[in-house]
N, C-alpha and C positions, 0 to 999 in steps of 0.2 A: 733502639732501646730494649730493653729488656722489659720482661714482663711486669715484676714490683716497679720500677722507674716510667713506667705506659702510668699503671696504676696509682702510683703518686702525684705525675701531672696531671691528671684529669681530676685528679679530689684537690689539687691546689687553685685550679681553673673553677672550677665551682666553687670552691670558697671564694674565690675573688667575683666572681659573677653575683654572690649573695652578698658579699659585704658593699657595690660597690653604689653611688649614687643613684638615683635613680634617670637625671639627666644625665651623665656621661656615658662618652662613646664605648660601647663595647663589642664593636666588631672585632677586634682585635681577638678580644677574650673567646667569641664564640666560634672564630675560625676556629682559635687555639683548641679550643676541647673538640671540635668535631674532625679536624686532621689526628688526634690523642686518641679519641672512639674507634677511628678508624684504624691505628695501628694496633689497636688493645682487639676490636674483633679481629683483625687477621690474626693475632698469636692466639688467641682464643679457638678459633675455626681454620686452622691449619689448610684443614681438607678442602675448604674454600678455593683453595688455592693451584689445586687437583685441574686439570683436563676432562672436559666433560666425558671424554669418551673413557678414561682413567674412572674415573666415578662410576658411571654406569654399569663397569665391570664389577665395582665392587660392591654395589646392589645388587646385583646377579647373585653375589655368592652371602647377601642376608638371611641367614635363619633356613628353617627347612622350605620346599617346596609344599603350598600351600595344600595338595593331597595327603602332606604327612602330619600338616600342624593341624588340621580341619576345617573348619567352617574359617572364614578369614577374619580377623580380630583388626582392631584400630591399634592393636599396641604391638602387631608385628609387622615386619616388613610383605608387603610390601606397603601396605596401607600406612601406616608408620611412618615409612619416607616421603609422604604428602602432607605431613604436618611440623617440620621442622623451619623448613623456609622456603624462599619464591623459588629459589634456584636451587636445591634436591627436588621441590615437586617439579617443577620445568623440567628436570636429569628424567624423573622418575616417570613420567608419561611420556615421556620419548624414547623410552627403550620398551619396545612390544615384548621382547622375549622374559620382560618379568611378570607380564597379566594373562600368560599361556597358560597355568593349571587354575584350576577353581575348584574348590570344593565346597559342596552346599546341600543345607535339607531342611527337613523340616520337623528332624523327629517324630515322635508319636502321635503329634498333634494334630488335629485334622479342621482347625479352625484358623488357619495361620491367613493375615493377608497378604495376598501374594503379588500385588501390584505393584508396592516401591520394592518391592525383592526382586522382582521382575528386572525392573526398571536399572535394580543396582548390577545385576547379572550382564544387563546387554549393554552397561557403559564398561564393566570391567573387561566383558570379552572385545570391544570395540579398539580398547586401549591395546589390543594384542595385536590388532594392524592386519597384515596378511598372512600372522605364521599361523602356523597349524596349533592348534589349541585341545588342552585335555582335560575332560569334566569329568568331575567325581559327584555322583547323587544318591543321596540315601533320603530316607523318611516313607512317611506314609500319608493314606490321603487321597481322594479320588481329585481331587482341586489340583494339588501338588504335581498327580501326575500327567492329567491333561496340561500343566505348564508343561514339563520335561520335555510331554514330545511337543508338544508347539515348538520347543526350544532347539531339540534335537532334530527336526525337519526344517528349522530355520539355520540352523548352525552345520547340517551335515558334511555341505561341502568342504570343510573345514577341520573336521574333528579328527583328529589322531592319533588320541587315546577316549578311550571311554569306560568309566566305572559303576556300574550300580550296584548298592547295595543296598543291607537293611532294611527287610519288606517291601522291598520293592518290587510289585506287580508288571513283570515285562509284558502279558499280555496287553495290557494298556497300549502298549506301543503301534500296536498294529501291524499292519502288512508292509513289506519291503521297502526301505528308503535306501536310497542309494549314496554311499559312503564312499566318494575317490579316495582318500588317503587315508583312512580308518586302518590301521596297522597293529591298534592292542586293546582288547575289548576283556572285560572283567565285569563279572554276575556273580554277585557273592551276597549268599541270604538273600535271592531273589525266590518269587514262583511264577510259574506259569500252567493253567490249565492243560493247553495243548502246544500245539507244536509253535516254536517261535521261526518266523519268518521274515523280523526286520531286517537280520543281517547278513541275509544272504547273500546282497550286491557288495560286496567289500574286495574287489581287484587285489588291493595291499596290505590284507589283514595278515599277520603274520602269528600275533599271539596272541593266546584264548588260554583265561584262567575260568573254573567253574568252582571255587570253594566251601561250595555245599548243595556238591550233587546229588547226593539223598532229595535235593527241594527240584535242582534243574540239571540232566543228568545230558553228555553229549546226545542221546537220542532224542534229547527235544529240544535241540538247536539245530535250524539248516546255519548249514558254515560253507563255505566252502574249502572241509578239510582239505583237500588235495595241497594246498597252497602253504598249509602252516608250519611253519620252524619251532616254537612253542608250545607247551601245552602243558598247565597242570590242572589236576580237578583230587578230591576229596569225595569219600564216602561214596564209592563208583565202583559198580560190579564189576571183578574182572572180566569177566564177556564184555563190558562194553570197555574197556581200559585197552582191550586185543584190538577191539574193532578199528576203534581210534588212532591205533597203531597201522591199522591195515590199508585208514584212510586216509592218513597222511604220510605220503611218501617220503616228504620231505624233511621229516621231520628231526632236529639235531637236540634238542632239548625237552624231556618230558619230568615232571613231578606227580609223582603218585603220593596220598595220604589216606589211612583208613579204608583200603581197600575192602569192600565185602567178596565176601564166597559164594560164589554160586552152585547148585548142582550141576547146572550145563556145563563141563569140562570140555574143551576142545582135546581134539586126538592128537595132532601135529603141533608142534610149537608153531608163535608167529615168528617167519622169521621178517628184520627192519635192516635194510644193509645201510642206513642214511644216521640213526640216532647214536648221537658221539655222548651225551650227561644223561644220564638215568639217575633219580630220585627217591627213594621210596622212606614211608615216615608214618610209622606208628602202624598197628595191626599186622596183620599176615604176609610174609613175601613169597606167598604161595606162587603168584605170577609167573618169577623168574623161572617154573617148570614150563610155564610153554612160552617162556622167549628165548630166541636165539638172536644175537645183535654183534653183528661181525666187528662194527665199527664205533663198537661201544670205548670210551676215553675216560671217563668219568663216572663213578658210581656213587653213591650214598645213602646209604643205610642207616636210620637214625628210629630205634627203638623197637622194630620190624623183630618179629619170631619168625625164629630162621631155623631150618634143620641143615644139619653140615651134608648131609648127602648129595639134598637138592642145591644149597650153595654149589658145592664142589662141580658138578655138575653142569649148573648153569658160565662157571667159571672158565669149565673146559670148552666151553663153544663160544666163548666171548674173550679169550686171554690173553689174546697175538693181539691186539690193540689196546687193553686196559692198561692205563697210565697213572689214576689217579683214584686212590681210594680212599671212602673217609666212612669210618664206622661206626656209631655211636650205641654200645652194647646193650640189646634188653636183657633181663636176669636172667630169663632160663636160658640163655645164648652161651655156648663154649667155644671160645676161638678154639683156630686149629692153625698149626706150621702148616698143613697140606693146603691151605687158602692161598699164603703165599709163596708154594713151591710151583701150585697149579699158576697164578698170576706173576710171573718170574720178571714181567717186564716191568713191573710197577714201576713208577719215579716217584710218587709221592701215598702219602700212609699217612691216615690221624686213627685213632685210634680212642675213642672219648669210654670215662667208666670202665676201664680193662681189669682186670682183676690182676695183683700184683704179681704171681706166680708165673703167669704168660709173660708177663711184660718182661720179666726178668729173663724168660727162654729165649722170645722175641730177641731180646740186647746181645744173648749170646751167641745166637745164629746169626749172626751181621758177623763175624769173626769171618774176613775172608782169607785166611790162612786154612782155615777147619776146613770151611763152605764157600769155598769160590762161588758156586752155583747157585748162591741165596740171593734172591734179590740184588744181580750183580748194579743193575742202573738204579736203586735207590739213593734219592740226592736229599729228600727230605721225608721226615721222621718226628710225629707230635705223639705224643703217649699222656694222655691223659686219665688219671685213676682219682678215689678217695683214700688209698693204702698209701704205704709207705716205699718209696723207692729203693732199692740195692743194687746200690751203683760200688760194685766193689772191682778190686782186679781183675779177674776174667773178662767183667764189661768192660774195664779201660781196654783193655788190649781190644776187644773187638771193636770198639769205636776206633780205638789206635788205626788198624787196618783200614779205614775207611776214610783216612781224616784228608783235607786238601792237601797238594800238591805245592806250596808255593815256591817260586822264585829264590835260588843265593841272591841274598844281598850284598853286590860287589861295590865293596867303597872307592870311589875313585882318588885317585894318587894326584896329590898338589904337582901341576905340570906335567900330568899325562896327556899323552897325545893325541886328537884324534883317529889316528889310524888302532891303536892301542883301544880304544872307546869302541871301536868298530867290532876289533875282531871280538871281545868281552863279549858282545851284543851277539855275535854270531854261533860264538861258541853255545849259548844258552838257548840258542834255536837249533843245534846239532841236538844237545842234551834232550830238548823238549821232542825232539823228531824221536830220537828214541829210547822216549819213556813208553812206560805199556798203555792203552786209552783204555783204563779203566774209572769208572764214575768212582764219583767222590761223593758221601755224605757231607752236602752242605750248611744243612741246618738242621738241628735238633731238639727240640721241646719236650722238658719234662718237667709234667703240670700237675701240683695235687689239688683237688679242691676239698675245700671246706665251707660249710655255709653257714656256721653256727659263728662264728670268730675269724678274725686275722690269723694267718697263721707266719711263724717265724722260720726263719732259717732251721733251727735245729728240728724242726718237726717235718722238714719234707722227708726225710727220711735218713739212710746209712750210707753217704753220699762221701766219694772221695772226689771232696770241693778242691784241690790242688791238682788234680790230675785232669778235673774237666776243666780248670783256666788253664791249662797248658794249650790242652785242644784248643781252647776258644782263640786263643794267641796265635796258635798255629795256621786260624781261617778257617775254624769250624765256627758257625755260628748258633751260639748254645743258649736257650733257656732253661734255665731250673730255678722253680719257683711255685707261687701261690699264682692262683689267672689273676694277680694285681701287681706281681712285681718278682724281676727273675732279681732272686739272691747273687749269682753267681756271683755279678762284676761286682759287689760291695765287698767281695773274699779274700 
């Protein structure tokens, strides 16, 4: 039956149930409505209907990870899927991998009690079973924090992620607990008098965030850099930003933010032959004068005062492996062409705040008829400004030059033969054998923002919108638009 025909019999069945003697039989009637209830909740609760293990999976993917929503709420998952019915909370305490993150505190308060918190903490991490589990703590409080580490020396063998933040006094913690699979550990807004020593023992620590070194700086944390692949920190003198570099060998990802300057200059650059994504974000990128990074892949620059000399510079000792650049311009900053003649191998380039006059040079040095030797492997290309775009003839031809390669589309012939099918097939593998292997600009973005208003089509700017759907037809893949929605394909 259908849903309104479920719901019709069951309001007919209760009519008759209410009108009907009070000595006659009515078994009849009350099968009747409770076989009707039962087909009306299945169409009702579909999901019901689901494999448990089908289910499970799709609690996994409810809502954010309780690190990112905060403290745990009754009205989100996971907590949430224990008050619907017997069988999602039965799904829901039988899958460990959804009570692995926990996030909890106590904010400012220094009068909290802390026994059913307690109490709720070590059923929630119990529900986690045998996985490894990640705790995020913030608040304050000499009470609060004698729990954490009772909690954190009860929990160590276990923990494999760990967060404190928030005034958090890591001295509290005391001396060395031994962490087997402790692999990403984050102090953010924490302090500590002296030197910290809990995390010494960590075998599998790999990543260490510090984002508010000014408070806990890597010199007063024993780690055992040697070992870390990871690493970003904030407000960190470069001397100790070099050192960090020096003590971990290993290391293929680093984030710098707010670098300070020291008077102590080191003479020799550091050289890192291991870190492939460099970071850098806000204040000075005075740094890049004493680094040298062979195997540098990645870079990002995102509001850093930069002088083109020491770029240029740093670019020539790091360029036979950079891939991937993403720039986000502070004001007094001038790009320059010599950025990317010196990084000739780039594959990929964002370009955020550019001022429009570059970006328009930019579009015409991609012309590889002109400039073969420009950026010959560039495959992707984001430009993002506040100005107005001038996309006129000279850029069509240079994008022209750049655009994919695709395949003749050979129609095949009612009653051709397979041997005919073959050789068609073959012939376009001689063709493809030899064409020139030159890269292809595969995708390209061009983004104006505005913060004040929507912006429309006519206002990105002097756009020859026919010429870029040609491209895009052709297996270019093109944005041009507002960062909410690319115009092109509406043209």
């Amino acid at each position: 039956m259908r849903f309104d025909d479920l719901r019709r019999e069951l309001a007919r069945v209760e009519a008759a149930l209410g009108s009907i003697e009070p000595d006659a039989d009515t078994s009849s009637l009350v099968e009747r409505k409770a076989v009707a209830k039962l087909q009306l909740d299945s169409v009702v609760y579909p999901v019901l209907t689901l494999p448990g293990e089908i289910t499970s999976e799709i609690f996994l993917k409810c809502g954010e990870p309780e690190y990112l929503a905060g403290v745990p709420s009754a009205r989100a998952a996971p907590l949430l899927l224990l008050r619907i019915c017997r069988a999602w909370t039965s799904i829901a305490l039988s899958t460990p991998a959804l009570w692995t993150h926990l996030s909890t505190g106590t904010g400012y308060r220094t009068g909290d009690t802390l026994e059913p918190k307690g109490q709720g903490i070590d059923r929630w991490l119990g529900r986690a079973s045998a996985l490894p589990i990640s705790l995020y703590f913030y608040g304050a409080g000499e009470m609060w924090h004698k729990y954490v580490k009772t909690l954190l020396h009860r929990q160590a063998s276990r923990l494999g992620t760990l967060c404190l933040m928030q005034d958090f006094d890591v001295s509290t913690l005391g001396e060395p607990v031994q962490f087997p699979i402790l692999q990403s550990l984050t102090l953010e807004r924490t302090s500590s008098d002296g030197l910290i020593r809990t995390f010494r023992d960590t075998p599998q620590l790999r990543e260490v965030s510090l984002p508010a070194g000014y408070s806990i700086g890597p010199r007063k944390v024993a780690l055992p850099w040697h070992q870390l692949t990871t690493f970003s920190a904030k407000s960190v003198l470069i001397v100790d930003c070099l050192q960090v570099l020096r003590d971990c060998p290993l290391l293929r990802k680093c984030s710098l933010g707010s670098i300070l300057e020291a008077e102590d200059r080191p003479v020799f650059p550091t050289v890192h032959r291991t870190l492939e994504e460099l970071s850098l974000e806000r204040g000075s990128a005075e740094i890049l004068h004493f680094l040298d990074l062979p195997a540098l892949r990645a870079l990002t620059l995102k509001g850093v005062t930069l002088w083109g000399a020491l770029f240029s510079d740093f670019l020539r000792r790091s360029s036979n492996s950079l891939r991937v650049l993403t720039y986000d311009e502070d004001a007094s900053n001038v790009l320059s062409l010599e950025w990317f003649r010196i990084a000739s191998r780039l594959v990929e380039v964002t370009l955020d705040t550019a001022k429009m006059d570059f970006i328009h040079t930019l579009l015409l040095e991609l012309d590889r008829s002109a400039h073969p030797k420009f950026l010959p492997d560039l495959h992707h290309l984001e430009l993002v400004t506040t100005h107005h775009f001038t996309i006129d003839a000279p850029v069509i031809a240079a994008l022209q030059s750049r655009r994919p390669i695709r395949e003749p589309v050979i129609a095949s012939l009612e009653g051709e033969s397979n041997a005919a099918k073959a050789e068609a097939d073959r012939d376009i593998t001689r063709r493809r054998e030899r064409e020139p292997k030159t890269a292809t600009l595969e995708s390209l973005g061009l983004i104006r923002l505005c913060h004040n208003y929507d912006l429309d089509w006519e206002e990105i700017g002097e756009i020859d919108w026919d010429a870029l759907y040609i491209l895009g037809v052709e297996g270019m893949d093109i944005y041009v638009g507002s960062d909410k929605e690319n115009f092109l394909w509406e043209w």
